[in-house]
BASELUM-93419 format. One line per 3 residues: number of its first residue (from 1); for each residue x, y, z of C-alpha. Coordinates in steps of 0.25 Angstrom, whole numbers, plus 5000, padded with zeros to 4 digits. Layout:
residues N
NUM) X/Y/Z | ...
***
This chain:
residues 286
1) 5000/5000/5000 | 5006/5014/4997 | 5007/5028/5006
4) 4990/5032/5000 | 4984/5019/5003 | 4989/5019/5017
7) 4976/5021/5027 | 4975/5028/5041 | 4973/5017/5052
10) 4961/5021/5062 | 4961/5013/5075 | 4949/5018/5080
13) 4942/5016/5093 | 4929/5021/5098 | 4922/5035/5095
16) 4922/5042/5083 | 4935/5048/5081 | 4941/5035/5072
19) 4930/5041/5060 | 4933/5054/5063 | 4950/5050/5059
22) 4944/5041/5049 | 4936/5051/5041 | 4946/5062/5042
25) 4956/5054/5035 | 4946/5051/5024 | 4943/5066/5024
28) 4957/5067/5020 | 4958/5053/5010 | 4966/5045/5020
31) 4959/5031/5021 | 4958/5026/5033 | 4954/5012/5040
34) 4949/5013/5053 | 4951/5000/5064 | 4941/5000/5075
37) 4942/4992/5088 | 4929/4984/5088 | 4923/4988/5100
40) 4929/5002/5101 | 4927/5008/5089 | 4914/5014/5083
43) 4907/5008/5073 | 4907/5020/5064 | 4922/5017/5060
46) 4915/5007/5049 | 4912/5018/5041 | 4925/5019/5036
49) 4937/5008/5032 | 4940/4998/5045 | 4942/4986/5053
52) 4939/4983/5067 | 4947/4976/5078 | 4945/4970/5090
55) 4956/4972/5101 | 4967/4964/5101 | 4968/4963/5088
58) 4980/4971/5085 | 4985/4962/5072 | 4974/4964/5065
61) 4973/4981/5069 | 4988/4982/5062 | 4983/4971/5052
64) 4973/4980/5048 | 4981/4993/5048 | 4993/4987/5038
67) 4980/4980/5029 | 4974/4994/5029 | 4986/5001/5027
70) 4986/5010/5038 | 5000/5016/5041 | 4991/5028/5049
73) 4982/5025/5062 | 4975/5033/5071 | 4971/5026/5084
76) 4957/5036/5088 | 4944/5032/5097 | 4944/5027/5110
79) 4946/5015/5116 | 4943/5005/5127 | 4955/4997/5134
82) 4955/4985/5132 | 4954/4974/5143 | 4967/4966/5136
85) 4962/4954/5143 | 4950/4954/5134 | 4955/4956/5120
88) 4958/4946/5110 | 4972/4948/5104 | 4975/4943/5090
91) 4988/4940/5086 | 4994/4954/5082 | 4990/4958/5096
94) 4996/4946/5102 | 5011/4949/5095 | 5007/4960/5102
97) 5004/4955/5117 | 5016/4964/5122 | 5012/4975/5118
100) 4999/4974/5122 | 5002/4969/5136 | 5008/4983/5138
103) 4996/4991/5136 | 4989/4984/5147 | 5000/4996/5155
106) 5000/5010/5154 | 4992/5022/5151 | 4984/5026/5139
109) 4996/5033/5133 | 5005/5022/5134 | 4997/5013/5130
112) 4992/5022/5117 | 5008/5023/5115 | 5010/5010/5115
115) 4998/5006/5103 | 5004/5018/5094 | 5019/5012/5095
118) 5012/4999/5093 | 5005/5006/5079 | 5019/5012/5075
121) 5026/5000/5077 | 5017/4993/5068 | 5020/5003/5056
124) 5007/5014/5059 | 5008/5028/5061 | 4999/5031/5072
127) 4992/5045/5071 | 4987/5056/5081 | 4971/5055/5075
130) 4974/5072/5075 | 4984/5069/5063 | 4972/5062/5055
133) 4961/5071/5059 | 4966/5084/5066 | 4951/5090/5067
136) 4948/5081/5079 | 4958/5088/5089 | 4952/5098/5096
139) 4954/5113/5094 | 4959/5123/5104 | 4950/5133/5113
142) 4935/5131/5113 | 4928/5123/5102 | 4915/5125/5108
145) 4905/5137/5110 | 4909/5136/5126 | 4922/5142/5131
148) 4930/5138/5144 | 4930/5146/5155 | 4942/5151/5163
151) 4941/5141/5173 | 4938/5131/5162 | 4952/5135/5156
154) 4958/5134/5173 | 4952/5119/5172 | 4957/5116/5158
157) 4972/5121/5162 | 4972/5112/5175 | 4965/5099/5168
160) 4977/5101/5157 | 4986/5101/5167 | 4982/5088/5174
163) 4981/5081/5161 | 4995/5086/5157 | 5000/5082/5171
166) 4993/5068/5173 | 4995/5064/5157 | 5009/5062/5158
169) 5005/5051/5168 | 4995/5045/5158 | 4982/5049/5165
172) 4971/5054/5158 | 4968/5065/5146 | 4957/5072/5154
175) 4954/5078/5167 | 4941/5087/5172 | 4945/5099/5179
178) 4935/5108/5186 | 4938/5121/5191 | 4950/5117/5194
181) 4948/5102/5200 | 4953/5090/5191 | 4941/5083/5195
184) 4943/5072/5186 | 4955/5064/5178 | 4954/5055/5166
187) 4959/5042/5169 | 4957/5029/5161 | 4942/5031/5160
190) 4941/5041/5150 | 4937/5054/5150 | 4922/5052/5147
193) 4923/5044/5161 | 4929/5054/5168 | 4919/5065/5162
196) 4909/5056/5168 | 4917/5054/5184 | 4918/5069/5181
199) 4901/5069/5180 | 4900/5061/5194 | 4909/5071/5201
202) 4903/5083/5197 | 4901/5090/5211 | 4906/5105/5208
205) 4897/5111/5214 | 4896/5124/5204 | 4886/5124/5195
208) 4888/5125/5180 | 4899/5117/5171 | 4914/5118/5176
211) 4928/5110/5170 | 4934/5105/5161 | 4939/5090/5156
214) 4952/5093/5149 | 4956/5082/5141 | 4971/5082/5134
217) 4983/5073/5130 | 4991/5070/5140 | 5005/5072/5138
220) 5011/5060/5135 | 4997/5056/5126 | 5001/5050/5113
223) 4992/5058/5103 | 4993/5049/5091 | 4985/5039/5098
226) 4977/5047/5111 | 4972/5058/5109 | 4961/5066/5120
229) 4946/5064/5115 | 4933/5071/5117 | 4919/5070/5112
232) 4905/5072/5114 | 4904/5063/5124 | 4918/5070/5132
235) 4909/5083/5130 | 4895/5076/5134 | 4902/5071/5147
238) 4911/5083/5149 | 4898/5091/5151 | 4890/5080/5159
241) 4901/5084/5170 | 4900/5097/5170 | 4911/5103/5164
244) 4913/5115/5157 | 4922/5111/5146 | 4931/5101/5139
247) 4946/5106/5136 | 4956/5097/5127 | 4968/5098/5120
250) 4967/5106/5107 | 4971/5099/5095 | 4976/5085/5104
253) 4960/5081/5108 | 4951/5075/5098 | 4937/5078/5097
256) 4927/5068/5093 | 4914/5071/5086 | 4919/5087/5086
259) 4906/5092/5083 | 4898/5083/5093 | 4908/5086/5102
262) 4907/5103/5103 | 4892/5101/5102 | 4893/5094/5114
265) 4900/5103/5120 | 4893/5116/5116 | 4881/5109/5118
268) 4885/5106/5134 | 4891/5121/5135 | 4906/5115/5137
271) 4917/5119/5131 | 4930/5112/5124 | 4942/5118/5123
274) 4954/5115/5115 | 4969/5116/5125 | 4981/5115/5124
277) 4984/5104/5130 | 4995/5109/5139 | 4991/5114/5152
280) 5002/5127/5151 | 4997/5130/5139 | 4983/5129/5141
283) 4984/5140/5152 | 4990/5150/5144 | 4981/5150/5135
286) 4971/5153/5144
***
């Protein structure tokens, strides 16, 4: 096969992202063949050129990229982790066993350096979803009607610096700051989960919305492979919590359903806001 035939690989998990990379690159006449983890990814992948595995089939996930020529992938939509215990290897994933042993140990960036090396040592180039699609990224300063308040901009400041600080430890990409009070840390439920603790705990005892869920990369975050979220439903809970507003990293967050995503938020009367996302320079530019 020669340079123009070769395809962009999508590993594509759940949500809607994996289409979104897949009709972009069309838009632009790459071709593409998307792989979707039965189970994880959405239905709505069949729409365009793939194949579906299960887990534990690793052989065949690189069989498919070489028969497919696909020297590109993008690895985009979330996943479950897998109880190890449970999967069925085939015989590509058992050559494998090592490998795979050591994921059962450490955190989501090592373990997401880990499956990129993997990619590369195979022969693929794995790619950051914002080099295919750059549109998804979030812009900077308010992409909604609402603005954030000064003590909106106090809480964003301080949840930037938490994530900065506790990032290089491998802890979560979010945290809810209110007026000051990290009230609440991503860990490895998620951050719609935590939105949720978030709606349990709400005791402020003032009336009206207050804080911010700051969700960024975390230092050491491999942004080929990882990159922060949101969606309609981040916005949906984010409001059922009572906050005022939702701030990410400009141009390192990607925005699912953009369009759902602002109604939501505009419709809910809170605001998202695109940082930068280092702390210092988040306060300076206050």
């Amino acid at each position: 096969m020669t340079k123009e035939t070769e395809k962009l690989g999508i590993i594509s998990g759940g949500g809607i992202l994996p289409c979104d990379v897949a009709r972009a690159a069309l838009k632009e006449q790459r071709a593409v063949h998307l792989v979707g983890i039965t189970g994880e990814a959405d239905e709505a992948i069949s729409s365009y050129p793939h194949s579906w595995i299960k887990w534990g089939e690793i052989g065949r996930l690189f069989s498919i990229l070489k028969q497919e020529n696909c020297r590109e992938v993008v690895i985009i939509g979330h996943v479950t982790r897998p109880d190890l215990s449970q999967v069925r290897m085939d015989l590509g994933a058992l050559k494998l066993l090592p490998f795979i042993m050591k994921l059962k140990s450490g955190g989501d960036d090592t373990i997401l350096s880990r499956i990129a090396g993997l990619f590369e040592e195979k022969g693929h180039r794995v790619c950051s979803v914002l080099d295919i699609v750059p549109s998804l990224a979030a812009a900077k300063g308010a992409m909604t009607n609402g603005q954030p308040k000064e003590s909106d901009h106090r809480d964003m400041a301080r949840g930037l610096d938490v994530v900065n600080t506790l990032g290089r430890f491998d802890v979560g990409q979010a945290v809810v700051v209110v007026n000051g009070h990290v009230i609440a840390i991503e860990a490895a439920e998620g951050t719609d989960r935590m939105l949720e603790r978030c709606q349990s705990l709400r005791q402020w005892g003032r009336k009206g919305r207050h804080g911010v869920l700051v969700k960024v990369p975390k230092p050491s975050q491999d942004r080929r492979i990882d990159l922060p979220t949101i969606g309609p439903d981040t916005v949906e809970r984010a409001i059922a919590a009572g906050l005022s507003g939702i701030a990410v990293a400009a141009g390192e967050t990607l925005i699912a359903d953009r369009a759902a995503t602002i109604r939501a938020a505009n419709d809910g009367d809170l605001f998202l806001y695109g940082v930068h996302p280092g702390a210092r320079e988040s306060r300076d530019d206050q």
